[in-house]
The first five atom37 places (N, CA, C, CB, O) and aatype in JSON, in Angstrom:
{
  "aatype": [20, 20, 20, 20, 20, 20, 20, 20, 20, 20, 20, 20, 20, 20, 20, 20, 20, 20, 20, 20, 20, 20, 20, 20, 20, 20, 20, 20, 20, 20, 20, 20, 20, 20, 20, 20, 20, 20, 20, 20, 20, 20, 20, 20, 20, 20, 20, 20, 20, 20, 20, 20, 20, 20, 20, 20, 20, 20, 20, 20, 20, 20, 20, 20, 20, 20, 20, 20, 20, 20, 20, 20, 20, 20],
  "atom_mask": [
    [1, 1, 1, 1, 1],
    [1, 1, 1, 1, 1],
    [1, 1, 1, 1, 1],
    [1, 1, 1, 1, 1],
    [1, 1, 1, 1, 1],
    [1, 1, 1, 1, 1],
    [1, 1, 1, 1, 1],
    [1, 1, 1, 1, 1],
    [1, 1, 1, 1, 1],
    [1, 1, 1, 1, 1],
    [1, 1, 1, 1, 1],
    [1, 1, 1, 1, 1],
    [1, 1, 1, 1, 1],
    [1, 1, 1, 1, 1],
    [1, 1, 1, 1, 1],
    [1, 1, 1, 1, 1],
    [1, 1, 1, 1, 1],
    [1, 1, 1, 1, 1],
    [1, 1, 1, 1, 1],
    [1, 1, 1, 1, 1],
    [1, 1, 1, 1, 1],
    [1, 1, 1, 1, 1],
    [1, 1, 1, 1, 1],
    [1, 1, 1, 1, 1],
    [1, 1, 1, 1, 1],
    [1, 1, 1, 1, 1],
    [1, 1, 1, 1, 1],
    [1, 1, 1, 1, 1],
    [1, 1, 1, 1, 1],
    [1, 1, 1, 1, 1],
    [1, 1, 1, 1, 1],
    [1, 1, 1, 1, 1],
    [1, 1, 1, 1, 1],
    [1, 1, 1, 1, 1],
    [1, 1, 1, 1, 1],
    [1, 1, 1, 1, 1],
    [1, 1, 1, 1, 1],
    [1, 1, 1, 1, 1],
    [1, 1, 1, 1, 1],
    [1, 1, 1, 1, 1],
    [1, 1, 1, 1, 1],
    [1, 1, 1, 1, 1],
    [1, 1, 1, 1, 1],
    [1, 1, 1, 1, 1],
    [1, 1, 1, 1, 1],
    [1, 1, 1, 1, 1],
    [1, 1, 1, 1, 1],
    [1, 1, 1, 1, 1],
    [1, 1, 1, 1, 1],
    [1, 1, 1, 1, 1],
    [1, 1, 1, 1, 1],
    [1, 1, 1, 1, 1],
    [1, 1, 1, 1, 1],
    [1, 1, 1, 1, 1],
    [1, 1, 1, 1, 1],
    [1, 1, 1, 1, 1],
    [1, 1, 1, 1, 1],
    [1, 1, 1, 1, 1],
    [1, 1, 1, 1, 1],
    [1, 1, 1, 1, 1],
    [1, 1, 1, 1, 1],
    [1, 1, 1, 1, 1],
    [1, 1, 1, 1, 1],
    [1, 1, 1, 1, 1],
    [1, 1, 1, 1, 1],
    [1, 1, 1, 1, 1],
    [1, 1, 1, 1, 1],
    [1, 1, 1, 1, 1],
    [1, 1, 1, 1, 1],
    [1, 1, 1, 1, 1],
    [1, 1, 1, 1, 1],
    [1, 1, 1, 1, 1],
    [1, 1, 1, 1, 1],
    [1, 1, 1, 1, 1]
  ],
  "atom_positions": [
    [[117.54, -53.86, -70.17], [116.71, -52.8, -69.65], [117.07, -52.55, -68.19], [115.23, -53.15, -69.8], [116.98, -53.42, -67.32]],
    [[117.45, -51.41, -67.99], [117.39, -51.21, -66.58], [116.65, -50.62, -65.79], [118.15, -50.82, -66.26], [116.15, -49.55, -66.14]],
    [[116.42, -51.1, -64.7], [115.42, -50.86, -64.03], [115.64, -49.86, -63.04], [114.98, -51.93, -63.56], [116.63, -50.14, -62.37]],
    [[114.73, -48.12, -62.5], [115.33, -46.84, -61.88], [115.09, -47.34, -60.34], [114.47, -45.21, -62.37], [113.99, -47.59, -59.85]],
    [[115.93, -47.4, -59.91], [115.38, -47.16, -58.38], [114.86, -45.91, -58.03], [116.42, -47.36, -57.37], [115.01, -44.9, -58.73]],
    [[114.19, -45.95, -56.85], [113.73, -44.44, -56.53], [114.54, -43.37, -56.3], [113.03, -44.38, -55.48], [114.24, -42.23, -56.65]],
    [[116.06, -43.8, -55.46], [116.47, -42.41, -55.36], [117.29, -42.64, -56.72], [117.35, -41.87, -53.84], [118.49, -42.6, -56.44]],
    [[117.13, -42.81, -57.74], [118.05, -42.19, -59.33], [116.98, -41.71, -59.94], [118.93, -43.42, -60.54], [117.06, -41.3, -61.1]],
    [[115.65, -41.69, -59.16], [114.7, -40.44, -59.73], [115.24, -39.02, -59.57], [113.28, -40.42, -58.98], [116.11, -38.63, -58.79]],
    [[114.47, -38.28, -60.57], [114.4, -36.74, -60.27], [113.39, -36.4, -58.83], [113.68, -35.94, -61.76], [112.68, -37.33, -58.44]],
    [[113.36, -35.35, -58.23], [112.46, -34.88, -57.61], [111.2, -34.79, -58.73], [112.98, -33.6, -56.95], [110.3, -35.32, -58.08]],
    [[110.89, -34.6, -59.41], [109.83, -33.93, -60.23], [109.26, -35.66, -60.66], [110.54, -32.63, -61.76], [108.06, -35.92, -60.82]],
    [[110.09, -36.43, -60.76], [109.74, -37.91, -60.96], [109.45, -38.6, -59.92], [110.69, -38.63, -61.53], [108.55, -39.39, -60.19]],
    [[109.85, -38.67, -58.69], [108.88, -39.07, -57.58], [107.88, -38.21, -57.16], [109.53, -39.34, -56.47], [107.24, -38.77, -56.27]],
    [[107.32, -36.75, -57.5], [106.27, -36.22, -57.23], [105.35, -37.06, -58.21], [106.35, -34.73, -57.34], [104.27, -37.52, -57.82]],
    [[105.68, -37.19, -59.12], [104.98, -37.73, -60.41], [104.53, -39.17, -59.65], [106.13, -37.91, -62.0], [103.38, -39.58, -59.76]],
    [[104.97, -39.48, -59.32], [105.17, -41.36, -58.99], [103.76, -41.3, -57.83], [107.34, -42.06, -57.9], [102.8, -42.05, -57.94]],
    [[103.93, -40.03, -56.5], [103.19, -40.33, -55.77], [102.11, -39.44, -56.02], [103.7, -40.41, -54.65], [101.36, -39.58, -55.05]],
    [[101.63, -38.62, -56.76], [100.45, -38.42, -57.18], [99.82, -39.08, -58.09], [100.38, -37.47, -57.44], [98.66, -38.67, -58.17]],
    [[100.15, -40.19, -59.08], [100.01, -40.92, -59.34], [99.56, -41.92, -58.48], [100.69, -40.93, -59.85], [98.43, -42.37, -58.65]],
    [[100.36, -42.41, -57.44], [99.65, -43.31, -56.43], [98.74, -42.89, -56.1], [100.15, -43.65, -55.39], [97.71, -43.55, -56.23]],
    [[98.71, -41.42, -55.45], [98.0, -41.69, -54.15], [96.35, -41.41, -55.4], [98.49, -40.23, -52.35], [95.26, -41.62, -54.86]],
    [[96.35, -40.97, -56.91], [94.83, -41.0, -57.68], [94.58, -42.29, -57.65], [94.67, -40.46, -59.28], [93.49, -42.77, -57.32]],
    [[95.7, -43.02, -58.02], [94.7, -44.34, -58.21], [94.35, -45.31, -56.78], [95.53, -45.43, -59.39], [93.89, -46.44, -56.7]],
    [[94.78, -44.37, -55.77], [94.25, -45.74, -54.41], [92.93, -44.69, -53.98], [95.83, -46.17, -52.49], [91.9, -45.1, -53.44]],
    [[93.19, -43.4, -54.31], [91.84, -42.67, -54.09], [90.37, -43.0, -55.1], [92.26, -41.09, -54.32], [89.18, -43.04, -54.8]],
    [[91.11, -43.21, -56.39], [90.19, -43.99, -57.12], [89.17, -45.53, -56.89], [90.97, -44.14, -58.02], [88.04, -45.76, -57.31]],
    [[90.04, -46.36, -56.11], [89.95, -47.55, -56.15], [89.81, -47.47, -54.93], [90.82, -48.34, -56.73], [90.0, -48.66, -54.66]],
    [[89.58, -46.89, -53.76], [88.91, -46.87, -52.42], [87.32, -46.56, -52.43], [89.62, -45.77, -51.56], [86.34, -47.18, -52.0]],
    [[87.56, -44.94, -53.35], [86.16, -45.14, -53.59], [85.68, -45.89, -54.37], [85.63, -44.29, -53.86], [84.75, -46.4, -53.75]],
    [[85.7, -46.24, -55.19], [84.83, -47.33, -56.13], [84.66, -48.97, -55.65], [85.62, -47.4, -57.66], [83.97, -49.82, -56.21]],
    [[85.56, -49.15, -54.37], [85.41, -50.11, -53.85], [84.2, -50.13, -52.4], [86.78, -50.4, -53.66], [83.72, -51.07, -51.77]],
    [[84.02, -48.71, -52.27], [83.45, -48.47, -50.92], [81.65, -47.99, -51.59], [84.58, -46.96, -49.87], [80.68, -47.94, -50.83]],
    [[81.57, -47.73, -52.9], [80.48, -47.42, -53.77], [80.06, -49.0, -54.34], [81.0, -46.24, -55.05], [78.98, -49.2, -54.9]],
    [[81.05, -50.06, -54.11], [80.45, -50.87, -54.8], [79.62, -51.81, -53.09], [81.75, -51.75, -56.04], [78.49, -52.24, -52.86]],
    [[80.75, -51.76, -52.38], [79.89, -52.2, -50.8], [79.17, -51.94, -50.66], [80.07, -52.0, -49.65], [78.47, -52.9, -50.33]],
    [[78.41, -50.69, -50.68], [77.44, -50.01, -50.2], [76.44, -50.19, -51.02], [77.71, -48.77, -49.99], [75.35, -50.43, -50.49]],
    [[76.47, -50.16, -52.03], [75.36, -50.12, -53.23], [74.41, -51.92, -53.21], [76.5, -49.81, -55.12], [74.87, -53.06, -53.09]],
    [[72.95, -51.42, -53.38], [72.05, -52.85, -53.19], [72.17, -53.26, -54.47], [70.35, -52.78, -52.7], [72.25, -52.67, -55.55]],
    [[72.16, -54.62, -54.07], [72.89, -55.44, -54.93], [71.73, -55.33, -56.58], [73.08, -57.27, -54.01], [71.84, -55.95, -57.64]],
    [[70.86, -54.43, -56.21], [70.17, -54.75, -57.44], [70.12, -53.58, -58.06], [68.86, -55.36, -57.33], [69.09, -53.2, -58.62]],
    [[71.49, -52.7, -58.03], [71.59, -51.68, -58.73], [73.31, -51.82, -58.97], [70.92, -50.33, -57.98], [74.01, -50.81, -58.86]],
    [[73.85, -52.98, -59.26], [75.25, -53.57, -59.75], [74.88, -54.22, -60.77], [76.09, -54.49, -58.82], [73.96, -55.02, -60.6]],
    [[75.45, -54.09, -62.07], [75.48, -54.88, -62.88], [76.59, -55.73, -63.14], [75.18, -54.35, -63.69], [77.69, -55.3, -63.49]],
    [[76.29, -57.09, -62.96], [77.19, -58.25, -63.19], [77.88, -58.33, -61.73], [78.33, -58.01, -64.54], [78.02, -57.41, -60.92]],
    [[78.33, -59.85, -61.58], [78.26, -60.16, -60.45], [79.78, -58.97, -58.87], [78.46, -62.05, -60.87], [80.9, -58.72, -59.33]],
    [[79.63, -58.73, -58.11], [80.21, -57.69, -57.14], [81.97, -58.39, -57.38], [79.33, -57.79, -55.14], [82.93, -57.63, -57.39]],
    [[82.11, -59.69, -57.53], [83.11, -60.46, -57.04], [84.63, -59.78, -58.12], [82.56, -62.33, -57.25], [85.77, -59.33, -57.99]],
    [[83.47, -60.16, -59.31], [83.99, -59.93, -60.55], [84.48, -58.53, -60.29], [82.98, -60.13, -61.75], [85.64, -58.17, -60.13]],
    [[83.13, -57.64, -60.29], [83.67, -56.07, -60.13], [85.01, -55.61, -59.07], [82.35, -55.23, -59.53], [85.87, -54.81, -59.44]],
    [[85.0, -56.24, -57.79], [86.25, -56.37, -57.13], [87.66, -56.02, -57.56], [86.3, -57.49, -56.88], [88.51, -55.18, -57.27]],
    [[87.48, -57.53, -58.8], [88.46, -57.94, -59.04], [89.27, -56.74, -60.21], [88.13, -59.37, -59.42], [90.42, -56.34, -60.34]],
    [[87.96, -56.46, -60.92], [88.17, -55.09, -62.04], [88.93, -54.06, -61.24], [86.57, -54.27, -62.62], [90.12, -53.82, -61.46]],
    [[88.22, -53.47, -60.32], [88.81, -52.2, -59.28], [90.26, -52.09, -59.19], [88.36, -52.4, -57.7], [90.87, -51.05, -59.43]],
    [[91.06, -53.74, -58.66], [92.0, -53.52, -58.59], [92.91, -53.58, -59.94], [92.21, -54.14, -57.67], [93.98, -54.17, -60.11]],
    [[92.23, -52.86, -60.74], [93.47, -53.08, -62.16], [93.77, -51.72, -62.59], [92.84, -54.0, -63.75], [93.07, -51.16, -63.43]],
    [[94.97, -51.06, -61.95], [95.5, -49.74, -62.1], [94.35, -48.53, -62.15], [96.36, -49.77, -63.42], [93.62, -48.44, -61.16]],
    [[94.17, -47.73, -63.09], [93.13, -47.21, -63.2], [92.6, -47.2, -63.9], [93.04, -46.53, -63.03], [92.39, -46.09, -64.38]],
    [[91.89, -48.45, -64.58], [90.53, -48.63, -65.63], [89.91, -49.17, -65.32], [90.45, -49.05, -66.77], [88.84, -49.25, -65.92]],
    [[90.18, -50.08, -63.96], [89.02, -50.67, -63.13], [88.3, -49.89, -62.5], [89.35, -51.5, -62.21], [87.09, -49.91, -62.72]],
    [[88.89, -48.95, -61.53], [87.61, -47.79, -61.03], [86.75, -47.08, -61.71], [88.01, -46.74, -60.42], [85.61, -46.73, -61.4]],
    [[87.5, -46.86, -62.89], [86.85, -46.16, -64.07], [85.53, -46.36, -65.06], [87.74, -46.18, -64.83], [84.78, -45.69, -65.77]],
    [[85.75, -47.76, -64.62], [85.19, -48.66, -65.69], [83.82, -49.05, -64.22], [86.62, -50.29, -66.49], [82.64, -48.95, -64.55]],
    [[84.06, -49.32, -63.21], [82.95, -49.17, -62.63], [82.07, -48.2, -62.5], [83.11, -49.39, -61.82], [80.85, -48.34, -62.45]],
    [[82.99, -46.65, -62.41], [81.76, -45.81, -62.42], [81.37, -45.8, -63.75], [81.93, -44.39, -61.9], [80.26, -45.26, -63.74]],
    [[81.69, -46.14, -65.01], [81.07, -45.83, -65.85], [79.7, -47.17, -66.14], [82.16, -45.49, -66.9], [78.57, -46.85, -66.5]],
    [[80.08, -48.47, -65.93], [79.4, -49.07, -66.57], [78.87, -50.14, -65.12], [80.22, -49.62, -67.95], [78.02, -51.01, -65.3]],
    [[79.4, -49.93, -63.97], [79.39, -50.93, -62.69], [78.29, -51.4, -62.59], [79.68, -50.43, -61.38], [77.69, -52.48, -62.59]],
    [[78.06, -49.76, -62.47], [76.76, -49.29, -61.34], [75.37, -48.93, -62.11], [77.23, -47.71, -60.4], [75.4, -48.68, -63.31]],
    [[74.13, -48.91, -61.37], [72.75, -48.36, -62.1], [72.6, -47.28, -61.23], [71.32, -49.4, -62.17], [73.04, -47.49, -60.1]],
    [[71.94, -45.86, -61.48], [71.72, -45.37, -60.43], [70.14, -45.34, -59.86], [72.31, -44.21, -60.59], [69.07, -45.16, -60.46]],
    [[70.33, -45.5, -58.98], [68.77, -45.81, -58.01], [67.35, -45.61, -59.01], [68.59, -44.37, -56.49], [67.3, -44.77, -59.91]],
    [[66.45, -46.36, -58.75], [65.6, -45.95, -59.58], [65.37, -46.68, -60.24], [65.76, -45.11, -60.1], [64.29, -47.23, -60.05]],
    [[66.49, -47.3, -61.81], [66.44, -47.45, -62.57], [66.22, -49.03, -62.96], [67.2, -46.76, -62.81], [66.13, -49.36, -64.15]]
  ]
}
């Protein structure tokens, strides 16, 4: 298997590459800065754990907003 370096990309394949990056660090900034902020008694299951979820490509951010968090109130 060989492996592409960046410049034996296409142009259209490093656009790809860094919009790709830059969703999932926009993803995983916020969901890391929603999980800081948020009182601890509207997180479900322990923050450390959730952390650790965030940083896993993009089904960790995902997966916090869907199931992280409670919203106020509740």
């Amino acid at each position: 298997m060989h492996v592409r370096r960046w410049a034996e990309l296409s142009s259209r394949q490093q656009t790809a590459v860094l919009i790709a990056a830059s969703v999932q660090l926009s993803l995983a900034a916020t969901a890391y800065a929603d999980l800081v902020t948020r009182p601890a008694d509207q997180v479900n299951g322990p923050r450390g754990r959730w952390a650790l979820a965030i940083a896993v490509s993009f089904v960790g951010p995902l997966a916090w907003f869907r199931w992280g968090h409670r919203a106020p109130g509740r």
